[in-house]
N, C-alpha and C positions, 0 to 999 in steps of 0.2 A: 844306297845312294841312287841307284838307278828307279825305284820306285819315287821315291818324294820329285825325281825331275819330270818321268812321266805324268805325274799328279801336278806336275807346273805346267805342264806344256799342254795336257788336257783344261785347264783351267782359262788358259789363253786364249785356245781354241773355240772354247765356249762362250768366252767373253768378245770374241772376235766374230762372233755367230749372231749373239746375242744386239751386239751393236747394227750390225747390217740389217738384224729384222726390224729395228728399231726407227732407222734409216726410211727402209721401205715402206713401215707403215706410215711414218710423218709422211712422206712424197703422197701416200695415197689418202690422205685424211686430212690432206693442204688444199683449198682452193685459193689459189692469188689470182687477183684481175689486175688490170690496168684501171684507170682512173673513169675510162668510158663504163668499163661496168660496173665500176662502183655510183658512179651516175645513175646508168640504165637501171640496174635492179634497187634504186634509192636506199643504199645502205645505211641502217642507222643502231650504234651503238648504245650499254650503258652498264655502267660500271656492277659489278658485284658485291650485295653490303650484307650486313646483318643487320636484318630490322624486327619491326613487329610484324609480327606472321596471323591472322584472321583465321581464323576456324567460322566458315559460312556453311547456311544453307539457304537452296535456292527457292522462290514460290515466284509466282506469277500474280497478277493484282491489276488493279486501275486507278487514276486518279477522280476522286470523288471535289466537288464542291462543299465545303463547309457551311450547314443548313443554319448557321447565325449569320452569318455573310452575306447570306441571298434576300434582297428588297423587292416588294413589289411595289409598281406606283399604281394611284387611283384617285379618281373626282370623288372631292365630298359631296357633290351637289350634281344631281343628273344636269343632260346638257347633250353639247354636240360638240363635237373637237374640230375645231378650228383653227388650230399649227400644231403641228409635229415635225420635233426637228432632230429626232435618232432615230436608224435604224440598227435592226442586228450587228455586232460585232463592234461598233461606236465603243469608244471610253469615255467616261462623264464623271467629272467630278460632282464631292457632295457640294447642292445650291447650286447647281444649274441649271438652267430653266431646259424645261425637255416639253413641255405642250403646253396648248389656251386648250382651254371649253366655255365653249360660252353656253350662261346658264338658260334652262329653259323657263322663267321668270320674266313676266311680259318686260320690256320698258324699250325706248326709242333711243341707242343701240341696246341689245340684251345685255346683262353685264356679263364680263368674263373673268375668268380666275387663270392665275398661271401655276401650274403645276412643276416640282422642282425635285431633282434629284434627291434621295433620302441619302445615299451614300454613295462614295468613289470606288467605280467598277466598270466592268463591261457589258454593256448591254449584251443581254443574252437569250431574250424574248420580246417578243413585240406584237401583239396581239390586238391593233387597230389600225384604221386607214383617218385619211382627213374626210372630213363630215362623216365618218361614223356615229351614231349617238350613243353616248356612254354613263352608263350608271354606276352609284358607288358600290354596287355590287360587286361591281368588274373590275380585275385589274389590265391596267393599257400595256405594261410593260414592267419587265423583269433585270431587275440589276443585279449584278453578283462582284463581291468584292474577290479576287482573286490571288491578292498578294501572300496567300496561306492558300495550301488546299489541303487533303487531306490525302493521301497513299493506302488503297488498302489493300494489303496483300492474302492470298488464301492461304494458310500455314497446317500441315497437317496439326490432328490434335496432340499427337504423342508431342512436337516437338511445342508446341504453345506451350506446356507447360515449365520447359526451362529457359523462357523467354520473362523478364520483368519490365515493368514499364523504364523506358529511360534506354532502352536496349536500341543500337544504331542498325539502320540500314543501306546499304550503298544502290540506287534507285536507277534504272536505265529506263526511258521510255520510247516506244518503237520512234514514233515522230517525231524525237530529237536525239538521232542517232549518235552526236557528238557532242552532247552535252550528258553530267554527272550530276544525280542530286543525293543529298545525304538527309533522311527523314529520321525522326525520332519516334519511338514505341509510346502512343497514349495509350491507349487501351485497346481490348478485345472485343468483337461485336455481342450482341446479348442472346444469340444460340450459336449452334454448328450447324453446317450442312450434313445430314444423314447421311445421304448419298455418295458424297466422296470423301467424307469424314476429316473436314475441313472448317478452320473459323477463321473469321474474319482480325486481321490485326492490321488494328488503323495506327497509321504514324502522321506526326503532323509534320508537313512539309514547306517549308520556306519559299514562295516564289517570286522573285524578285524582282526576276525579267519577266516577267508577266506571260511567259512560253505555254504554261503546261493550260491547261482545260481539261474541263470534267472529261468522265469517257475514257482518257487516253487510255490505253495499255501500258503495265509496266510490266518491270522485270526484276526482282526484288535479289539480294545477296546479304543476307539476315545477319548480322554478327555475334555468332553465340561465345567465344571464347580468344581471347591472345594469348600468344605466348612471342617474349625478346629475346632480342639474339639469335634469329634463326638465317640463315642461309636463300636466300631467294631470288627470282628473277623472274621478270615480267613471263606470263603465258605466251605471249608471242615470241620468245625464244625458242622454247620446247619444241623437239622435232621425233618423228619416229613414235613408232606405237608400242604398246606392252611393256615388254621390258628390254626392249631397243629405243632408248629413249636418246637423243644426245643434243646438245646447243654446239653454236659456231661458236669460237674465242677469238678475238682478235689475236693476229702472233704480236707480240713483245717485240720483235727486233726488225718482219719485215713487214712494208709497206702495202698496205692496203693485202692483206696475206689471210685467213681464217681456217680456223684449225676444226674438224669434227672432233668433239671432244664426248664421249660418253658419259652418262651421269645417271646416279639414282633418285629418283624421285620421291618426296615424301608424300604433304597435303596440298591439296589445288583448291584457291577459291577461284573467286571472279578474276581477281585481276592479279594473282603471282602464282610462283608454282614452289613449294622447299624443296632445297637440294640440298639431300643428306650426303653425295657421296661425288666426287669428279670436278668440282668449283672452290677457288680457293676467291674469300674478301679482294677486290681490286681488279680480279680478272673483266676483262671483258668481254659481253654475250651481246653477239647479233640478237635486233631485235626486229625490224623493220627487214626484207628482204631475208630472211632466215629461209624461208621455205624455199624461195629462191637460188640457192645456194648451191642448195642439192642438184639442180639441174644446170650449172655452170662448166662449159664446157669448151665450146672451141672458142668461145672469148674471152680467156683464162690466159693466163703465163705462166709457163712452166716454174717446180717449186726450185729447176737450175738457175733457172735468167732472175729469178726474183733473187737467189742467194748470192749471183757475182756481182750482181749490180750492188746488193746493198754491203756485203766484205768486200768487193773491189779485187777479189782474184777468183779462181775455176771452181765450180765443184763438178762431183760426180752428176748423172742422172736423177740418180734416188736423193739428191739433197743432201747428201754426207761430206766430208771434208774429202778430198783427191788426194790420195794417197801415191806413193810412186809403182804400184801395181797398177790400181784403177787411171792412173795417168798414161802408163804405156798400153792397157787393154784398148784405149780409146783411141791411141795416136793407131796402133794396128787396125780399130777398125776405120780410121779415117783415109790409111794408105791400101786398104785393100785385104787386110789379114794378112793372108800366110802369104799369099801371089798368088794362090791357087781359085781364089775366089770361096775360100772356107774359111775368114775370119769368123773367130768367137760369135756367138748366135747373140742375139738381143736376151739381157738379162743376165748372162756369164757373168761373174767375177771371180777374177784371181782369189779374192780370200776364200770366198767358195770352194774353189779346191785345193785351196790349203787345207784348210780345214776337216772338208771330206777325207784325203788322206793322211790326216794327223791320224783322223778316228779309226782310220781302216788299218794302222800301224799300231796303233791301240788296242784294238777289238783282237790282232795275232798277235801281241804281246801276253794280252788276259789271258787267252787260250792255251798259251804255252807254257804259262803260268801254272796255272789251271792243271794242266797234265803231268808236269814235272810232281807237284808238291803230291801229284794221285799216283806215279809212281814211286816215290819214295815210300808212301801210305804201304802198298801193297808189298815191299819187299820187305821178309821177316826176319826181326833182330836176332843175331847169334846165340844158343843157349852158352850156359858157363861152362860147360865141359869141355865145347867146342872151339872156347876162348883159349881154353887152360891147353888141350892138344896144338893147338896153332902156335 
């Protein structure tokens, strides 16, 4: 009997141990603010789902002009130009008049011709002044239709080959830092670069708002493969390096409260990161102010004031419920401890050393244990002679 009680009260103990570490790490891996700093560090949430997950890779590229697109204009008939009415960066619809030349063919006035946009675009060269003389040699000015451009990115060769046409890309370009385009894989260019053992893969790109021009720089997020139902959350949650990685979670019950939460990481593209291990569907992950988080400190509310406020009665320090031990450790250190000026230090708890002396009541029970059953081992059993004379 006495063993299976000691194996209860050992188990107690444990679990009473086990609770208060529990305790103490939520208190230390709670940040709670107040509404100003949920303000100040602009916190912004978003839910945990299971979606389609992108297997990318990255390349770097620029955006090109599409060479069916681009119009030149020009005099059929030599002459001198005598109105010009675009310069550089102008949009001009197709059939708009864009200059006169008046022909160089005697008569009293010379005749003029009006020269007219071939198609709707943006002026994007302009290679005359007024009374320049211009032959149909020459062209006066370059129009480029833009509403399509083309994307082309440098893709090593290994991976061009598991790329097919039709293949998407998620397209960032430096000079519209806030704006997303999504280009389609037409084709590949007609060599490799030697040198860095690179080809060209042109996507045809959608331009709508008329933003992008040749030139720009992009930044290319290739899409070679999905897989659904995977676990994910934006990269701006992600915090911590290697294999300290963890996101904030909103708490469940208090207000404006976040929780460090550890988690394993799987694949990262551009814009999510999977979570194989520490996130459940529904949870919610700091997204905006994450990194912020980390350094929140005397603007914070403690993880006590945020728990009596939102259950409406006491708790401990550490966040755990006020037991009638941890109620009277607190009332003594509030009247002074003992009288002597040697109340319990910062950090004491009465379970604590319950606990420590359960184990230490334990640890000389084993012992005793332990030695009895070693001397009974070593004292040796009566032979039958000795039985039969006794």
């Amino acid at each position: 009997m006495k063993r299976p009680l000691a194996h209860l009260f050992l188990c107690l103990s444990l679990t009473g141990i086990t609770t208060a570490a529990e305790d103490n790490k939520r208190a230390a891996n709670t940040v709670v603010l107040d509404e100003t700093g949920v303000k100040n560090l602009r916190i912004e949430t978003v839910e945990v789902e299971e979606t389609d997950f992108e297997a990318t890779i990255f390349s770097l590229g620029r955006i090109e002009a599409i060479p069916s697109k681009i119009a030149a204009v020009s005099s059929r008939i030599p002459g001198r130009i005598v109105e010009l009415k675009l310069t550089p960066g102008d949009m001009v619809k197709e059939g708009d008049e864009v200059a006169k030349v008046e022909s160089r063919q005697p008569g009293d006035p010379p005749p003029v011709i009006v020269l007219k946009a071939p198609l709707s675009g943006l002026v994007t060269h302009v290679d005359a002044r007024l009374g320049d003389p211009i032959d149909p040699e020459k062209a006066m000015l370059e129009i480029t239709d833009l509403s399509e451009v083309y994307a082309v990115a440098r893709v090593p060769e290994h991976q061009a080959g598991r790329m097919k046409p039709g293949t998407v890309a998620h397209i960032k370009v430096a000079a519209l830092p806030n704006e997303k385009f999504n280009g389609e894989l037409l084709r590949f260019g007609t060599s490799a670069d030697k040198a860095s053992g690179t080809i060209d893969a042109i996507f045809r790109l959608p331009n709508t708002g008329g933003q992008l021009r040749a030139d720009m720089r992009a930044e290319f997020s290739i899409v070679m493969s999905k897989r659904s139902n995977v676990v994910s959350v934006p990269r701006a949650a992600l915090q911590g390096e290697g294999g300290s990685r963890f996101v904030y979670v909103k708490d469940f019950d208090l207000a404006n409260a976040f929780v460090k939460t550890p988690v394993i990481v799987g694949e990262i593209n551009d814009r999510f990161v999977e979570i194989t291990s520490g996130l459940l569907p529904a949870d919610e992950v700091v997204t905006r102010g994450a990194y912020s988080l980390s350094f929140a400190g005397a603007s914070s509310v403690s993880l006590k004031e945020a728990l009596d406020a939102a259950h409406g009665h006491e708790h401990a320090a550490d966040g755990s419920e006020l037991t009638p031990e941890k109620k009277a450790a607190m009332d003594a250190k509030k009247g002074g401890g003992d009288g002597h000026g040697h109340g319990e230090e910062e950090g004491d708890s009465p379970l604590w050393k319950y606990a420590t002396g359960a184990l230490a009541v334990l640890l000389l029970l084993s012992i005793f244990t332990k030695k009895s059953r070693s001397e009974e081992a070593e004292t040796p059993a009566p032979k039958p002679a000795e039985k039969e004379a006794a």
